[in-house]
MARPATI-22373 format. One line per 4 residues: number of its first residue (from 1); their letters; for each residue x, y, z of C-alpha. Coordinates in pm, 1 decimal, decimal comma. Layout:
BEGIN
NUM) a) X/Y/Z ~ ...
REM end
This chain:
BEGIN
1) xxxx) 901,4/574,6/5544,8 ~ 781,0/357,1/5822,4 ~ 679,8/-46,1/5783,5 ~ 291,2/102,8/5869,6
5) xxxx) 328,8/392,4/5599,0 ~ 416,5/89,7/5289,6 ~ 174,7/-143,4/5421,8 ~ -104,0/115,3/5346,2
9) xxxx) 15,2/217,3/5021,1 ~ -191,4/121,7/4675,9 ~ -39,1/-114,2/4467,4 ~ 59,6/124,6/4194,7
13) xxxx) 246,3/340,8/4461,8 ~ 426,4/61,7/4578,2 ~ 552,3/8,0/4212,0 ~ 638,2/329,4/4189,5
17) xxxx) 851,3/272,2/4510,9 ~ 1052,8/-37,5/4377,9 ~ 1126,7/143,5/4085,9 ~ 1299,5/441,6/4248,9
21) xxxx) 1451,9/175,7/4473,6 ~ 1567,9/-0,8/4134,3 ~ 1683,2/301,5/3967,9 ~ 1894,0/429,7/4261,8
25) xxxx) 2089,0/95,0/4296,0 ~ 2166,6/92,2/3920,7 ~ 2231,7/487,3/4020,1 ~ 2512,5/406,2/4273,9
29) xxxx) 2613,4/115,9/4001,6 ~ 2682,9/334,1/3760,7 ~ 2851,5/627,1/4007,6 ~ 3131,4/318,4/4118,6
33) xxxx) 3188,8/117,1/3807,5 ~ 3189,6/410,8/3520,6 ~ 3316,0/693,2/3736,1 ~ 3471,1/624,1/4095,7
37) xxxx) 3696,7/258,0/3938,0 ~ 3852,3/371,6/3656,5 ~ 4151,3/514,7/3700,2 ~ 4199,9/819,9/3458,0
41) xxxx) 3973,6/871,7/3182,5 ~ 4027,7/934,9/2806,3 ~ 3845,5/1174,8/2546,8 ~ 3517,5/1085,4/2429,3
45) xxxx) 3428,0/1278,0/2072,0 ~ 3019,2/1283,3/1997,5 ~ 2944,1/1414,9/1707,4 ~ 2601,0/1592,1/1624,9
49) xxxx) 2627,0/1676,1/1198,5 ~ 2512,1/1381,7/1036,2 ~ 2446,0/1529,9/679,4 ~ 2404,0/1908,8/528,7
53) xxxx) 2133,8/1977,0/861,9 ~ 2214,5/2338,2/1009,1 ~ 2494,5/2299,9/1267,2 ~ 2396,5/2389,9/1639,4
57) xxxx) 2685,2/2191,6/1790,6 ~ 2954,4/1989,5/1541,8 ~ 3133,6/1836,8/1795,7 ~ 3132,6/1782,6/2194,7
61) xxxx) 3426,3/1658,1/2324,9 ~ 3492,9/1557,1/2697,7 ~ 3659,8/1342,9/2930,0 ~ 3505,6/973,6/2984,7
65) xxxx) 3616,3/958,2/3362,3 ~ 3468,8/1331,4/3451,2 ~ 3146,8/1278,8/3201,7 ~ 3065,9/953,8/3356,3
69) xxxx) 3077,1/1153,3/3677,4 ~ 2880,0/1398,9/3601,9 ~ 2588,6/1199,1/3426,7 ~ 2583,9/951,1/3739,3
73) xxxx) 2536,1/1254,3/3966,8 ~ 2231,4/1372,2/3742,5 ~ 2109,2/1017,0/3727,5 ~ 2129,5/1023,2/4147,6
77) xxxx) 2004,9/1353,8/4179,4 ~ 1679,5/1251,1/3936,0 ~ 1627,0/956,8/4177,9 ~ 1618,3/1177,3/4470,6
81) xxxx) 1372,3/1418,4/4298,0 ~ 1120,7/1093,4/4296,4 ~ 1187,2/994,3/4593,4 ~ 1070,1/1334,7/4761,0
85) xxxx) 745,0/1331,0/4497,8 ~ 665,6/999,3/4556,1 ~ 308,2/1033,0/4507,6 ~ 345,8/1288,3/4217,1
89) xxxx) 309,0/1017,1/3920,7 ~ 440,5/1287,5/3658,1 ~ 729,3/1419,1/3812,0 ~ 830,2/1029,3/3862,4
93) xxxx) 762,8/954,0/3484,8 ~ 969,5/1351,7/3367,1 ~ 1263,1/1191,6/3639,0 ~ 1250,1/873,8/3564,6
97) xxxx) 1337,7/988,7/3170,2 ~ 1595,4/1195,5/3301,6 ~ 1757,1/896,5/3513,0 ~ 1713,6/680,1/3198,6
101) xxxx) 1917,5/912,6/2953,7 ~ 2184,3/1033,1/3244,0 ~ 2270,5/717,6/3349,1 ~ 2266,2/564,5/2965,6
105) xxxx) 2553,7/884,4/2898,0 ~ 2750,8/754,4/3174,3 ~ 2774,2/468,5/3025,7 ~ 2829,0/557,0/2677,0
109) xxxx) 3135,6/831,1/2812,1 ~ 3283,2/492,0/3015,0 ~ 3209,0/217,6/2695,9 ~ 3333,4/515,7/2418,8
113) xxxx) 3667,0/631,7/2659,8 ~ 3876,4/732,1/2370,9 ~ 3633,4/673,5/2080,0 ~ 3463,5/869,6/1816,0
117) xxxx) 3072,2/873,3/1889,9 ~ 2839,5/967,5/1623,7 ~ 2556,2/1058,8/1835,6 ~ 2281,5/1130,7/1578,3
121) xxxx) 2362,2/877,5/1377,6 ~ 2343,8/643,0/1640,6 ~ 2030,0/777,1/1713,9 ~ 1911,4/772,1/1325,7
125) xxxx) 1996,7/375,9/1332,7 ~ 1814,8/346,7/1697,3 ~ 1471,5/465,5/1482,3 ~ 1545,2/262,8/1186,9
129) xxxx) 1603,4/-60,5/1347,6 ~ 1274,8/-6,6/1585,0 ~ 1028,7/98,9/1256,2 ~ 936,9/-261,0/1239,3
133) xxxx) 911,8/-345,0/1609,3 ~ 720,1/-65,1/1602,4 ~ 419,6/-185,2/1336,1 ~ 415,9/-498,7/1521,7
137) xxxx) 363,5/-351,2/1824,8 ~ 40,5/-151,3/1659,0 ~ -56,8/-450,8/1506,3 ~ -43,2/-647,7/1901,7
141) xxxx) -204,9/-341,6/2035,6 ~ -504,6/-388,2/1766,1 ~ -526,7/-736,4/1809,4 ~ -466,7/-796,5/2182,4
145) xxxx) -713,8/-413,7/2306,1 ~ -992,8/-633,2/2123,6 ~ -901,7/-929,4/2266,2 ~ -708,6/-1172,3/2062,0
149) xxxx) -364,8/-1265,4/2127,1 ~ -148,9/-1221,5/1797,8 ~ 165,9/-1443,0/1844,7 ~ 167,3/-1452,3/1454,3
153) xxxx) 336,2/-1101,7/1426,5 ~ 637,2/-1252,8/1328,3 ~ 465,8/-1403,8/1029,9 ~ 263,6/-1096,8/915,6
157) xxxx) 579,8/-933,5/923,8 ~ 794,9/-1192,0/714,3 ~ 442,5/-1227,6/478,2 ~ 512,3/-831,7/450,1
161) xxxx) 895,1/-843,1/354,9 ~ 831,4/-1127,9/110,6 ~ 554,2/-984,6/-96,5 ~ 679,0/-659,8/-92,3
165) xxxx) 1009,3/-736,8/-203,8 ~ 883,7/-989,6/-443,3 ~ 619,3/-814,8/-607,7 ~ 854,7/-506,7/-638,8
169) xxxx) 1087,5/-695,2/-819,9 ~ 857,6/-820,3/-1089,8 ~ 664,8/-493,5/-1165,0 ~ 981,9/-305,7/-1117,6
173) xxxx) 752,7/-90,2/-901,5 ~ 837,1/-6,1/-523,2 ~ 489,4/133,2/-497,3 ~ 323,7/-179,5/-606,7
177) xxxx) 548,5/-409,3/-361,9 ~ 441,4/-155,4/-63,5 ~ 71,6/-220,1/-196,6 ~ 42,3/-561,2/-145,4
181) xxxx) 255,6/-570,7/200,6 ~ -44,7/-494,6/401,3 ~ -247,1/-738,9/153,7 ~ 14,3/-1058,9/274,1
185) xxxx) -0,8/-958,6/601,2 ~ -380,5/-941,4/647,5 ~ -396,4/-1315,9/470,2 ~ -185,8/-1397,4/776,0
189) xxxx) -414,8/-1279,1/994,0 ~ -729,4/-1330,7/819,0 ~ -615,6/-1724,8/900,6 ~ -597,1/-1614,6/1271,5
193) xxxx) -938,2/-1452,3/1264,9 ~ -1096,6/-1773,8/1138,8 ~ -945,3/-1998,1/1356,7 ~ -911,5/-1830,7/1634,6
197) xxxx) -1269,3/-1647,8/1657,2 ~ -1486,8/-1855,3/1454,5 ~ -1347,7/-2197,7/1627,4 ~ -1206,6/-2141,8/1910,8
201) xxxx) -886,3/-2244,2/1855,8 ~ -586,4/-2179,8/2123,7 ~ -456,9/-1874,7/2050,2 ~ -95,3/-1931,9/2159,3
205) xxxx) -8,5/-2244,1/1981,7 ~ -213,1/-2118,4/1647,6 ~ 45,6/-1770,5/1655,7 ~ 305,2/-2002,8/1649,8
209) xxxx) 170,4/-2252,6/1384,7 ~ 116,0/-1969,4/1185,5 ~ 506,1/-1809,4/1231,9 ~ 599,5/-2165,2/1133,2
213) xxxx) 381,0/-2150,7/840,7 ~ 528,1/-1867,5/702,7 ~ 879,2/-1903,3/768,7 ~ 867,4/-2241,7/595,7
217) xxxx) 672,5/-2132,7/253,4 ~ 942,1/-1825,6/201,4 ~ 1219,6/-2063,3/267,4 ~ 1047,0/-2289,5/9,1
221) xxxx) 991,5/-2028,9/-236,0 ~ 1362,1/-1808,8/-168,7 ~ 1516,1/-2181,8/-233,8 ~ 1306,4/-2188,5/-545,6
225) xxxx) 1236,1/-1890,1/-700,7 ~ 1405,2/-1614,9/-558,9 ~ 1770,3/-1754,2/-552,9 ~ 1752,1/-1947,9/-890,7
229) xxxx) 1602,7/-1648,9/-1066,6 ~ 1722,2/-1326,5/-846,4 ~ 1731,3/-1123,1/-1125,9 ~ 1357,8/-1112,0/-1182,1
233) xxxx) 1166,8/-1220,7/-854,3 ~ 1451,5/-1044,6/-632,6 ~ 1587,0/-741,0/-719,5 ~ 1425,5/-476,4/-565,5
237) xxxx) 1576,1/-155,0/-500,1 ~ 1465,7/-35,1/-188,7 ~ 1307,0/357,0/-132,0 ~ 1564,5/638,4/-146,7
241) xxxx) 1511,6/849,8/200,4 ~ 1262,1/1200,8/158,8 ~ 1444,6/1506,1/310,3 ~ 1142,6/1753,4/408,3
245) xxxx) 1243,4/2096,0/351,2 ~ 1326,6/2285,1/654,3 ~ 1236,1/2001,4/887,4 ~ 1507,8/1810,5/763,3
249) xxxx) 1752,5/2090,5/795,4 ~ 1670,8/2114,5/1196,8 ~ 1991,7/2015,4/1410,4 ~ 2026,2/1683,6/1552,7
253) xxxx) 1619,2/1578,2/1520,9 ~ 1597,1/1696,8/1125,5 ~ 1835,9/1408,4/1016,9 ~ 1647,3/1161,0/1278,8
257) xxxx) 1263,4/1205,8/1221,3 ~ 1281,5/1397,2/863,6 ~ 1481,1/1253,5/623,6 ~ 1404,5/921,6/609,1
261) xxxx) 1171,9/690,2/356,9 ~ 817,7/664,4/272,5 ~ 748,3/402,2/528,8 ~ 888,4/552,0/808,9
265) xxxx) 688,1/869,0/726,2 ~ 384,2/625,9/695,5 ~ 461,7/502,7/1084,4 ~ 424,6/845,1/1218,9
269) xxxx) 52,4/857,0/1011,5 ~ -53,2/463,0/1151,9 ~ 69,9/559,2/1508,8 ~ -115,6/876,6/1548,4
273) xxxx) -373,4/743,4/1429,8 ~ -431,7/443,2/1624,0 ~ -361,0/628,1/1934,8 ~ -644,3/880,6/1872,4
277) xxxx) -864,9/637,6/1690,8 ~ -831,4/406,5/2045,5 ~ -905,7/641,1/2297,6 ~ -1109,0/914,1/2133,5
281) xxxx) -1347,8/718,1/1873,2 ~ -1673,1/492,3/1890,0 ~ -1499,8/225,5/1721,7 ~ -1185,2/280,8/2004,2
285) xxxx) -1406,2/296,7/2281,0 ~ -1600,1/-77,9/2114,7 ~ -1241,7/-226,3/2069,7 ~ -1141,9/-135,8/2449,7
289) xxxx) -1497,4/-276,1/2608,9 ~ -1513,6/-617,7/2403,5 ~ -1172,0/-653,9/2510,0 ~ -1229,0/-584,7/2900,3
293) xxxx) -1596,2/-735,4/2906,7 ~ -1731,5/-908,3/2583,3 ~ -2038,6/-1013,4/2814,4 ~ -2156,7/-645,7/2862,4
297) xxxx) -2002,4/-491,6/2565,1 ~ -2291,4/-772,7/2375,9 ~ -2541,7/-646,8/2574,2 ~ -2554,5/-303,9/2474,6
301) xxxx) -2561,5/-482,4/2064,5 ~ -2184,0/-486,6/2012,7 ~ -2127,4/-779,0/1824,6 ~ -1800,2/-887,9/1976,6
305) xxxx) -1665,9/-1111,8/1731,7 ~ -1725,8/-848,7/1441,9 ~ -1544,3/-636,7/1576,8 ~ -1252,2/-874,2/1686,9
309) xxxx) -1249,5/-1020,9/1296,5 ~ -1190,3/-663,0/1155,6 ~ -926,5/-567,3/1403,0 ~ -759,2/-887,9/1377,2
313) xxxx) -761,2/-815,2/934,3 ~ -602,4/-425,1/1024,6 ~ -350,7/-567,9/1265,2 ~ -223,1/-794,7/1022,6
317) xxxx) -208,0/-520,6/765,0 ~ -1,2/-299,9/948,1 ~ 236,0/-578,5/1053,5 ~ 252,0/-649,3/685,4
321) xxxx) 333,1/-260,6/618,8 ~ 600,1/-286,9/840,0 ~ 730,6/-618,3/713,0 ~ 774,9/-397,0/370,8
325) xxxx) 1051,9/-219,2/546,4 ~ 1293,1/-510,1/579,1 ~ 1323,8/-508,6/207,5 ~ 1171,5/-152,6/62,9
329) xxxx) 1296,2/-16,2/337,3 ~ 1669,4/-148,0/404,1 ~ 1794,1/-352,3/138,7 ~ 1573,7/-417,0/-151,5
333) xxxx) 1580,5/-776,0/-159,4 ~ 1408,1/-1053,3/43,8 ~ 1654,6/-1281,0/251,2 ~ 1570,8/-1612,6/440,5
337) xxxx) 1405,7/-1545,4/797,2 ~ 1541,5/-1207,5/774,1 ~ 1294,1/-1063,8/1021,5 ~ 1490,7/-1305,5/1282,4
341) xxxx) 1284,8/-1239,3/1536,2 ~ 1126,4/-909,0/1559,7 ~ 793,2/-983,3/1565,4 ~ 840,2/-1179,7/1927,1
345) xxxx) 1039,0/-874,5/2016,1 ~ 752,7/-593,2/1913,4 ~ 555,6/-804,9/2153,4 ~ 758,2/-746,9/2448,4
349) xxxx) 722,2/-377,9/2345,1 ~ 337,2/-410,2/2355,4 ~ 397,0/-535,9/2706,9 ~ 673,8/-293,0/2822,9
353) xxxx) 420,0/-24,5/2698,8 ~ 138,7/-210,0/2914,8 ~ -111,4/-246,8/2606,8 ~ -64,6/135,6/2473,7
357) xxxx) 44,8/267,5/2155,7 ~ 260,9/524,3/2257,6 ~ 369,9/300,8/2539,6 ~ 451,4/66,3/2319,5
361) xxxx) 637,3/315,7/2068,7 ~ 823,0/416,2/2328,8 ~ 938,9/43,4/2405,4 ~ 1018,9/-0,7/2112,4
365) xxxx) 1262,5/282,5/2057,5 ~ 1432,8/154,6/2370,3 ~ 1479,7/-191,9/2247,6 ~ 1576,3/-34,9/1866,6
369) xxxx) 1839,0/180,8/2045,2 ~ 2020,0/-89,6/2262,8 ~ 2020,2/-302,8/1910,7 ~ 2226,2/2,7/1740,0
373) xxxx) 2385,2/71,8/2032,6 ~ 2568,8/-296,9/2088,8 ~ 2661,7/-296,4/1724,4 ~ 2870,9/74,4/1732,6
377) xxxx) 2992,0/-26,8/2071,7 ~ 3126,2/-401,8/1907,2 ~ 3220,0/-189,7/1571,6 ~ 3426,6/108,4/1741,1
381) xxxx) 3533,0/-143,0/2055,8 ~ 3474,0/-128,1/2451,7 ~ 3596,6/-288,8/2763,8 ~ 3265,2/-537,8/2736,9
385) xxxx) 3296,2/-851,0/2558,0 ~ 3109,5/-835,1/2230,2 ~ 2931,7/-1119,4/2301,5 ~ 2773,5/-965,8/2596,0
389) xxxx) 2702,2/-698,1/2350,3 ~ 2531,6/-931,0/2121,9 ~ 2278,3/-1034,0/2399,9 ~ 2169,1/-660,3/2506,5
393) xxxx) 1889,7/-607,3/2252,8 ~ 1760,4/-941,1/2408,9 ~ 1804,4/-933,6/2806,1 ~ 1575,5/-599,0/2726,6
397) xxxx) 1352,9/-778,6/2600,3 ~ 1354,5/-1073,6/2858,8 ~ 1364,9/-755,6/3141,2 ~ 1023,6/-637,7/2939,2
401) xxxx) 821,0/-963,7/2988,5 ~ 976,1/-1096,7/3328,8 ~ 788,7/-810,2/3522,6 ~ 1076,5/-624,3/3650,9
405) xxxx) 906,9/-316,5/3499,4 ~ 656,8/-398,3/3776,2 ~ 309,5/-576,6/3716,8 ~ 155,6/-516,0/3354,6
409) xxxx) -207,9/-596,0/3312,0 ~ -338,9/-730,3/2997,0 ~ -712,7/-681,0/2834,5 ~ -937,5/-888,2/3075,7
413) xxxx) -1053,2/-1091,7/2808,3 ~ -701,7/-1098,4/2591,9 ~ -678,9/-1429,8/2443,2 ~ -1041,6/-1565,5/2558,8
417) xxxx) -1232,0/-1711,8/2307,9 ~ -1615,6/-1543,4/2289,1 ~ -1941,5/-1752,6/2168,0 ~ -2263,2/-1531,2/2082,5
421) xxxx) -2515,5/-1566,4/2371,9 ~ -2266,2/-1779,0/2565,1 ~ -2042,6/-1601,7/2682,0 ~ -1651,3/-1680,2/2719,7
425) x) -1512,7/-2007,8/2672,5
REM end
């Protein structure tokens, strides 16, 4: 490609062009350190039966010096495929998948030389540790399309693990604990909606007031209530997985996406339908336009801030929905600040996904998976110190909001304040 050829191409396309430029340097990266250095490779077991699912494939065993090889050249030869369709924008995104997952196997037969991998387990925990960076992602794509920043996911979620898990306990009633999860996590917000819409407040600094809010009244009440009197206010048991027949029986995918609990089943139902509710409903297309232009969405009678206030209130109950599954979900019981940080990290998947929900699902998966993936890795051992490990889930996270994805553009009006008849402010 000649200097004139990339000075006239569009700004996407010349994303598009550091990317492939990216992936093949992390391409040749991967070739020389997992495949071409080491000197003789060992076995590498993955196993693919997790539970009583039919059995496709039990176990795939190969060499770690030859598998790395072999991935890295499929990584390479996916970057080469995008190269030559440079301007086909779905044959980059089916490549750029494949580079993703070859050059992640290279790495896995190099990290796991001589190790036992349970693959869909591993992939099992990836989806169970991103099922609440995955409601606060919905709950940021809600809140931000319309055009309020939500920085306070990380309280809607902790609002959402407390109630659940404390209600639960005292009606000895999962259900009723899963009830009122949206209900603490909407109270979060419905604080957001006031301040933020009605007054004007900063957006930013009020998220964070409100995380701080939060995280101090459970500590106050766990110091309290809930460790002085466990038995009653926390004791929860949390919700025993629901195998559906015949999809749970499917190889490799049944054990993943069909035999899990109640509130990962209920993440399918709030993704789908926020993703068709946004793009193919009146009140989707009303959320988008007071988000992009408030001025002209009031013009045509929208009243902006109505329709802010309400999405603000849903965001913060499906945060709170997915705050349930820290306790109803996992463990049963509340613990102190046991979200530790999730909500902060569902909003770097809203911004890795570039404001969409699938997008954002996506990003999240990725960030779930590299958290599962650092603890097998530090549980089974590999040649990378564990505390390097320990920091993957969060350099993803850093590489999701530092741009290196290339440039993300929010909602136009994402985080500016509206006044009737005014305009922004």
């Amino acid at each position: 490609m000649t200097i004139q050829e990339v000075r006239t191409l569009s700004a996407p396309e010349r994303r598009r062009r550091r990317g492939i430029i990216t992936m093949g340097g992390l391409g040749l990266f991967g070739l020389i350190v997992f495949a071409i250095l080491p000197k003789q490779g060992q076995p590498v077991t993955y196993s693919f039966v997790l539970g009583n699912e039919w059995v496709l494939l039990k176990e795939w065993i190969l060499n770690s010096k030859s598998g790395s090889l072999a991935f890295s050249l499929i990584s390479l030869a996916a970057v080469a495929v995008a190269a030559l369709q440079f301007k086909a924008r779905k044959t980059i995104r089916l490549a750029s998948g494949i580079f993703g997952a070859s050059f992640l196997m290279s790495f896995l037969s190099w990290a796991a030389a001589g190790k036992f991998i349970p693959f869909t387990g591993l992939l099992q925990g990836a989806l169970l540790l991103s099922v609440p960076l995955i409601f606060g992602a919905m709950a940021g794509v809600l809140s931000e399309r319309s055009g309020v920043i939500n920085i306070a996911i990380e309280g809607q979620l902790l609002a959402g693990a407390f109630a659940s898990g404390v209600l639960a306990s005292l009606f000895h009633n999962n259900w009723i604990g899963l009830a009122f999860a949206p209900v603490a996590g909407a109270l979060i917000s419905l604080l957001l909606a006031i301040f933020a819409i009605k007054y004007g407040i900063d957006q930013v600094v009020l998220g964070f007031v409100l995380n701080v809010l939060v995280i101090g009244l459970t500590n106050f009440l766990y110091k309290k209530l809930l460790i002085p009197y466990q038995s009653t206010w926390n004791s929860a048991i949390a919700f025993t997985p629901i195998e559906i027949p015949f999809l749970s029986k499917i190889p490799v995918l049944g054990p993943i996406f069909f035999s899990q609990s109640i509130i990962v089943y209920l993440m399918y139902v709030v993704v789908a339908v926020i993703h068709i509710a946004l793009f193919k409903s009146k009140w989707g297309l009303r959320t988008r336009a007071v988000g992009e232009h408030p001025t002209a969405a009031e013009s045509v009678g929208i009243d902006v801030n109505k329709i802010r206030f309400k999405n603000v209130i849903i965001a913060g109950a499906v945060a709170g929905l997915g705050g349930a599954f820290f306790t109803l979900g996992a463990v049963g019981s509340f613990s102190k600040e046991m979200t530790a940080g999730k909500g902060f990290i569902a909003l770097a998947a809203l911004i890795f996904g570039r404001w969409s929900p699938l997008g954002a699902v996506a990003a999240a998966l990725i960030f779930g998976f590299a958290d599962n993936l650092q603890g097998l890795l530090t549980i089974t051992g590999t040649p990378i110190p564990s505390e390097f490990m320990l920091m993957a889930p969060y350099i993803a996270t850093i590489i999701a909001v530092s741009g290196f994805v290339g440039k993300v553009r929010a909602p136009a009006a994402d985080g500016v304040a509206y006044k009737r008849g005014g305009g922004s402010h």
